[in-house]
C-alpha positions as CSV (number, residue, x, y, z in Angstrom):
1,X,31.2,-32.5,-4.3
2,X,30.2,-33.7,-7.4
3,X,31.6,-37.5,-7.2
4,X,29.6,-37.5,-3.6
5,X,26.5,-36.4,-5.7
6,X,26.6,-39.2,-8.0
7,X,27.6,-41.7,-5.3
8,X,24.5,-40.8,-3.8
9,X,22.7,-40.9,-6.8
10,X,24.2,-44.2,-7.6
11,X,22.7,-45.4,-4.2
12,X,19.4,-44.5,-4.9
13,X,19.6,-46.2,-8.3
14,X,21.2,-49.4,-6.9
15,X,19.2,-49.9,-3.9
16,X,15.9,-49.8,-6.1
17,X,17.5,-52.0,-9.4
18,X,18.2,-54.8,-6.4
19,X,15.4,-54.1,-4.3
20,X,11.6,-53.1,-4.0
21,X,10.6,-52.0,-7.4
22,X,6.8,-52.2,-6.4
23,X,4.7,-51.5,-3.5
24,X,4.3,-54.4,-1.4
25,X,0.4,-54.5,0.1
26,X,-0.7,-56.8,2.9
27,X,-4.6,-56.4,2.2
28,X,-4.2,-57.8,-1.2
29,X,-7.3,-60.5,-0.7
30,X,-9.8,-57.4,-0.4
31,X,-8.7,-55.6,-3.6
32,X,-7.0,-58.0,-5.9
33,X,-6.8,-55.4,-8.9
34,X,-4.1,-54.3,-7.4
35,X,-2.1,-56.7,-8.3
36,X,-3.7,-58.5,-11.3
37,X,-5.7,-56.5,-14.3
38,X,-8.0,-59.7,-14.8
39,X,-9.7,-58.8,-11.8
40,X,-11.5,-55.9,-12.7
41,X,-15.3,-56.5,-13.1
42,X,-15.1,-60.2,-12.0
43,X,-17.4,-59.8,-8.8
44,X,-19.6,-58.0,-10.8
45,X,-19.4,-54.5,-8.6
46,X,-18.4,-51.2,-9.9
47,X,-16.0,-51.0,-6.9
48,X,-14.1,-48.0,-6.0
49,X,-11.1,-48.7,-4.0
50,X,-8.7,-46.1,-2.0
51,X,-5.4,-47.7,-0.6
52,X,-3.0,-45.6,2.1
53,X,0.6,-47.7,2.9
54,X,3.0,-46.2,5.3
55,X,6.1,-48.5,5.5
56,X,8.3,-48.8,8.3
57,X,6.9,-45.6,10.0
58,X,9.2,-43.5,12.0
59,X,12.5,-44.5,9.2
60,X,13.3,-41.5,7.1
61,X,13.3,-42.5,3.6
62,X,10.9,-45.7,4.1
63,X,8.5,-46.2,1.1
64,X,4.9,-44.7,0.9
65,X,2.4,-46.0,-1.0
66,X,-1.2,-44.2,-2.4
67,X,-3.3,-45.6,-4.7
68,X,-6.8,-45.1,-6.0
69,X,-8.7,-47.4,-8.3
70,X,-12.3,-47.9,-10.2
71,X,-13.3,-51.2,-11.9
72,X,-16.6,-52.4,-13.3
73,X,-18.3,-54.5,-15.4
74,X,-20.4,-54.1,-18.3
75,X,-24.0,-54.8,-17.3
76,X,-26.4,-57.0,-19.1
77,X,-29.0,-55.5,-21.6
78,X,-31.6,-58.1,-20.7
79,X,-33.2,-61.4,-20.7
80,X,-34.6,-64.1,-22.9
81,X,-37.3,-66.6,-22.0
82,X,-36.1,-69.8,-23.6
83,X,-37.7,-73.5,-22.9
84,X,-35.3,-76.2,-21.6
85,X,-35.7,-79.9,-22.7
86,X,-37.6,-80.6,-19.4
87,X,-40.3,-78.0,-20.7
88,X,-39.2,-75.4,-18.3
89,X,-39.0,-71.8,-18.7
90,X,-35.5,-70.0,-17.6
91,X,-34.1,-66.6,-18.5
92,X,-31.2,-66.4,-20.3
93,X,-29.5,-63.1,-20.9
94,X,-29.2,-61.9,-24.3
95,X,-25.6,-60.1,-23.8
96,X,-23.3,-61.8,-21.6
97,X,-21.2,-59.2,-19.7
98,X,-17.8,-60.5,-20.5
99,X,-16.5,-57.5,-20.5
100,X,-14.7,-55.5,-17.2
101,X,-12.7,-52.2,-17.3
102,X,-10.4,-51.0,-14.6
103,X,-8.4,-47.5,-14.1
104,X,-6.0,-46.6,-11.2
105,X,-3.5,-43.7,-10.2
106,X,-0.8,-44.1,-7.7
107,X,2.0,-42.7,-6.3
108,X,4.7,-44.4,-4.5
109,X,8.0,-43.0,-2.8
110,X,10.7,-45.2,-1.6
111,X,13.7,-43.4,-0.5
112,X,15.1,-40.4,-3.3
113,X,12.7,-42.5,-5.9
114,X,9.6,-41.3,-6.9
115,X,6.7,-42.8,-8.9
116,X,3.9,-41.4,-10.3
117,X,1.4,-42.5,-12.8
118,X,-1.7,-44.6,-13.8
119,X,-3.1,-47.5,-15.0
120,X,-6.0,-48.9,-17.4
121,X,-7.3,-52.5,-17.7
122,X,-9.3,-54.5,-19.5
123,X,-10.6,-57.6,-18.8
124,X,-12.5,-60.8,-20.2
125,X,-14.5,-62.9,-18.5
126,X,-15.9,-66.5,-19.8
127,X,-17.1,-69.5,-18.2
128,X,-15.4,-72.9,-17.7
129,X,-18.0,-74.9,-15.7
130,X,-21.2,-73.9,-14.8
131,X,-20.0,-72.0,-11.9
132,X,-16.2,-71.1,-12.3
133,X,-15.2,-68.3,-14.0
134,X,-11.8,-67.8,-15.9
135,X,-11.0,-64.4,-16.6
136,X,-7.9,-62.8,-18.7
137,X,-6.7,-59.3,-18.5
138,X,-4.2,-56.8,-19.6
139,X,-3.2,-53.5,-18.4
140,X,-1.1,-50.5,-19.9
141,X,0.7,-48.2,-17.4
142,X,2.2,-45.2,-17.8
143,X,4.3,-43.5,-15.0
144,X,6.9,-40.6,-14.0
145,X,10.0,-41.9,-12.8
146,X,12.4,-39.1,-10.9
147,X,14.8,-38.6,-8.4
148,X,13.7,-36.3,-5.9
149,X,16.0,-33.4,-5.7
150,X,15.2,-31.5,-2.9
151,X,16.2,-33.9,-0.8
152,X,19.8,-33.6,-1.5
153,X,22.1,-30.9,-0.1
154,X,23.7,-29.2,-3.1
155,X,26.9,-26.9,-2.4
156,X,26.7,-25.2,-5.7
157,X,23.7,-24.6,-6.9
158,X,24.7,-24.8,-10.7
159,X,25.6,-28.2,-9.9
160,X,24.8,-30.3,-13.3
161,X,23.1,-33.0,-11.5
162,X,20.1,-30.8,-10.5
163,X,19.5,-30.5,-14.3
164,X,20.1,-34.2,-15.2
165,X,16.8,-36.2,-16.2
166,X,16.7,-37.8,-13.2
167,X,15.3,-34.7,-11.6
168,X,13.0,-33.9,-14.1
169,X,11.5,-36.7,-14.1
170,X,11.3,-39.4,-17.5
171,X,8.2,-41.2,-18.4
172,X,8.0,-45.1,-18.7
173,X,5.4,-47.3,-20.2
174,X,4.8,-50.8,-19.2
175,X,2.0,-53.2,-19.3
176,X,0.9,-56.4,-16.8
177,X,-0.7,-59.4,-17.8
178,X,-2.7,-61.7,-15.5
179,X,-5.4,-64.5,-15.3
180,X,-8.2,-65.5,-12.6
181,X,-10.1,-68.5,-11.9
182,X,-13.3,-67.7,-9.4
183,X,-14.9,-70.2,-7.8
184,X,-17.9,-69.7,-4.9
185,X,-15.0,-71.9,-3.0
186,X,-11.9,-70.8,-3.9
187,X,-9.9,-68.3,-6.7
188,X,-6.4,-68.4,-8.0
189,X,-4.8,-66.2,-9.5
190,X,-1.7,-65.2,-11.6
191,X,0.2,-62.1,-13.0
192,X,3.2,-60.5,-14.3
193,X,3.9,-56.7,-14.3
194,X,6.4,-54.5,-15.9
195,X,6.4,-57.2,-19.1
196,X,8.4,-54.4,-20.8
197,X,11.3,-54.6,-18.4
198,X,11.4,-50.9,-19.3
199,X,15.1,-49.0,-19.5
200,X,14.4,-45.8,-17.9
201,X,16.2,-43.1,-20.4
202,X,18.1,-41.0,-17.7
203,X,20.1,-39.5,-20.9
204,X,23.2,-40.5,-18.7
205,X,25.2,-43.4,-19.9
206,X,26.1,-44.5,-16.3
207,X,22.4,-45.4,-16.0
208,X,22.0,-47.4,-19.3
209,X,22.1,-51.0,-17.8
210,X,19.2,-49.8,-15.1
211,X,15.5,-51.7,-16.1
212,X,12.8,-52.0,-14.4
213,X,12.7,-56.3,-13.4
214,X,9.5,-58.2,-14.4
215,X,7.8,-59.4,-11.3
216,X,5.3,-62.6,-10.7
217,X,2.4,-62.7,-8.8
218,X,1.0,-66.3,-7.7
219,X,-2.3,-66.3,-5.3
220,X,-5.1,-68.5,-4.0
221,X,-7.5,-68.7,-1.3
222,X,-9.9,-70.9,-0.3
223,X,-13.3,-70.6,1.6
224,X,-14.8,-73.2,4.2
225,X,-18.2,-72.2,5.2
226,X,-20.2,-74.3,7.8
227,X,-23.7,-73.6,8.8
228,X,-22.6,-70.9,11.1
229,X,-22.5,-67.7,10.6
230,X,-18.4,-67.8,10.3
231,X,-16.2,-68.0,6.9
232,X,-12.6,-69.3,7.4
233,X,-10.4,-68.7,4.7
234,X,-6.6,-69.6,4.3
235,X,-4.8,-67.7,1.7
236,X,-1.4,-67.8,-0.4
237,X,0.5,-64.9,-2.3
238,X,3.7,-65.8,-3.7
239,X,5.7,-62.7,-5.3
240,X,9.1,-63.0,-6.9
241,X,11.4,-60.7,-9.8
242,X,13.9,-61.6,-11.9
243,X,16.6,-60.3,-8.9
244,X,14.2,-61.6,-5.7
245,X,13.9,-64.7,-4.1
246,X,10.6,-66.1,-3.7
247,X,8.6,-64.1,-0.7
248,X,5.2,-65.5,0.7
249,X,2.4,-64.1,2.1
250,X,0.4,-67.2,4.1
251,X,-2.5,-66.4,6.2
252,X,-5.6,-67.2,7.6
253,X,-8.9,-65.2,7.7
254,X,-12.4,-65.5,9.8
255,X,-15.2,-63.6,8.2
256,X,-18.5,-62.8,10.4
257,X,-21.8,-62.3,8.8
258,X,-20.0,-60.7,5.9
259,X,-19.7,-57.9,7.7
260,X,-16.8,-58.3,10.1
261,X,-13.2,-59.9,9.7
262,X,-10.1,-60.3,10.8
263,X,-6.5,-62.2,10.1
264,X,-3.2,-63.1,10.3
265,X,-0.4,-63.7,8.2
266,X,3.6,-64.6,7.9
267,X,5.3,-62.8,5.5
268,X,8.6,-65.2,4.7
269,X,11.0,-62.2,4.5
270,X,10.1,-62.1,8.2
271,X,7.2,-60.2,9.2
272,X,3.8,-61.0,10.7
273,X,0.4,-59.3,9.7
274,X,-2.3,-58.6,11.5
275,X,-5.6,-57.3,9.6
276,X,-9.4,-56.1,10.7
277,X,-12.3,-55.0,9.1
278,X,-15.9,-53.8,9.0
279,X,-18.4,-53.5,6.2
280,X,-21.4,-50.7,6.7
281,X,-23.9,-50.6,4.1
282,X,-21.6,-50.7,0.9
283,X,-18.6,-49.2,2.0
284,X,-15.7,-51.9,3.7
285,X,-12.8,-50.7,5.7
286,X,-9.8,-52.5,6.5
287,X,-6.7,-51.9,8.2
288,X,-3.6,-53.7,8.8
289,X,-0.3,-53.8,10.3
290,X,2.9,-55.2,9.7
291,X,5.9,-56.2,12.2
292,X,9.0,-56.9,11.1
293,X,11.2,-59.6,12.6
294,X,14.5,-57.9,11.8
295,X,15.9,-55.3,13.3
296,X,14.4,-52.6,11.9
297,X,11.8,-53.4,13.8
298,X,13.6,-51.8,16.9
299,X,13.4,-48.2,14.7
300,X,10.4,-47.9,13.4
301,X,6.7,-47.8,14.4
302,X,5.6,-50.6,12.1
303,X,4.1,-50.3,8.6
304,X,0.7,-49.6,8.6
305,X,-2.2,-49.9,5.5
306,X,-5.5,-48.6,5.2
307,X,-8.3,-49.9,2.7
308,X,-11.6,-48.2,2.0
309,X,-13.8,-49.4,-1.0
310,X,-17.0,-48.3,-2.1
311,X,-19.0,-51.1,-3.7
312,X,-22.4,-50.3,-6.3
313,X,-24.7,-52.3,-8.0
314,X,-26.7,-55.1,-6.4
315,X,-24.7,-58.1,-8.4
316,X,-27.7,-60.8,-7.4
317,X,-29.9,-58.5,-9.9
318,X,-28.1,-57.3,-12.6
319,X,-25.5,-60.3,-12.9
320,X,-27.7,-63.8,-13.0
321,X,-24.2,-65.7,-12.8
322,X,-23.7,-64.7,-9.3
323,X,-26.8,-66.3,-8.0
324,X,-24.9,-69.4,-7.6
325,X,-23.6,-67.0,-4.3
């Protein structure tokens, strides 16, 4: 009983090391924090953002995803009246909000493995042109790695396994980098998380060569706006670890009045995405769905993400760089 035991626990270990370390989201281009710390603050918003991910519904053991996360910006303190060359009067603010702070919690489930913890970001924003914006950010995380025990079947009770660290749980810190060019056009951004390639200290020598892989984030959109009311906007997310292959997100959104939008994507690994949303005073909700292409497909119900984001502050007031919007 006790080889089986470790076999399974083996499995679980092995199937995560070679596999899907982090959660995968499909709605990335509406809360980009998720997935790069130099976000935070660079809309100007304090924007609070709640994100649900049930993959592969209906497939016991399929990773679940929940994550909550807050990021802002410092605000100016006020403005100077200064005289150009040309005689003319303009206001120039006397701090320049740089500065943007970030915090998330999150759980995710895939399989036996659990993962729970948070996240805090900070983020500096400075000015390349007079209307792009390059932004650098760093974030620490901190999270409880375990197996979950209650979802084996134990013969014996006393078994040793149940009081192995795995169950308990350890805790692992990490940190992500990233960088962000916005642009009224276009933004690209970049990002590497779990820079530690953290060992997670099971206390179990079998387990010493399992790390958590660094992974890469590459993305970029850009936005064509007519005289219409309409936005198009093709996007780009590139993801890869040191163990994964290259995956790509490519899609194509249409944006109504601000207010409205909707999208597809292909996912290279073989899925295709479908996304809506609505925005009602300064909440936004989004949903989307993923189908599969491989056979899976045939055994599950789809994955399916949910994105609700409260957004505060009116940006044209307090932030003078986003008048160029």
């Amino acid at each position: 009983m006790k080889k089986l035991i470790y076999i399974i626990l083996f499995s679980a270990i092995e199937q995560l090391s070679i596999s899907q370390q982090l959660p995968i989201y499909s709605q990335y281009l509406y809360n980009k924090f998720l997935i790069n710390p130099a976000v935070a603050g660079s809309e100007g918003y304090t924007s609070i953002n709640l994100t649900a991910r049930d993959q592969w519904v209906g497939l016991n053991g399929a990773p679940q995803t929940f994550s909550l996360s807050v990021q802002t910006r410092f605000l100016k303190k006020g403005y100077n009246i200064r005289t150009t060359k040309n005689n003319r009067q303009v206001f120039r603010p006397k701090t320049d909000a740089k500065v943007g702070l970030g915090g998330s919690v999150f759980s995710y489930k895939s399989g036996l493995i659990q993962r729970t913890g948070f996240q805090l970001s900070y983020s500096y924003h400075m000015w390349i042109q007079s209307n792009t914006q390059l932004s650098l950010g760093l974030s620490l995380t901190g999270y409880y790695f375990r197996i979950n025990g209650k979802e084996l079947l134990m013969e014996d009770p006393s078994e040793p396994a149940l009081n192995d660290n795995l169950m308990h749980g350890i805790f692992v810190p990490d940190a992500t980098f990233g960088i962000y060019l916005l642009n009224r056009k276009y933004n690209i951004g970049f990002s590497a998380d779990q820079l530690f390639g953290a060992y997670a200290k099971i206390g179990n020598d079998a387990y010493s060569g399992y790390k958590m892989s660094r992974h890469y984030y590459l993305f970029g959109s850009y936005s064509f706006e007519g005289r219409s009311d309409f936005e198009l906007r093709p996007s780009v997310l590139v993801r890869m670890s040191e163990q994964l292959k290259p995956q790509a997100d490519i899609g194509f959104n249409v944006t109504y009045k601000d207010s409205f939008w909707t999208g597809l994507a292909y996912r290279t690994s073989g899925a295709i995405i479908a996304n809506v949303g609505v925005k009602y005073s300064n909440v936004y909700i989004g949903y989307a769905i993923d189908f599969t292409l491989q056979e899976i497909q045939s055994i599950t119900y789809g994955t399916h993400e949910i994105n609700i984001a409260w957004k505060f502050g009116d940006s044209a007031r307090k932030f003078r760089w986003l008048d160029r919007y």
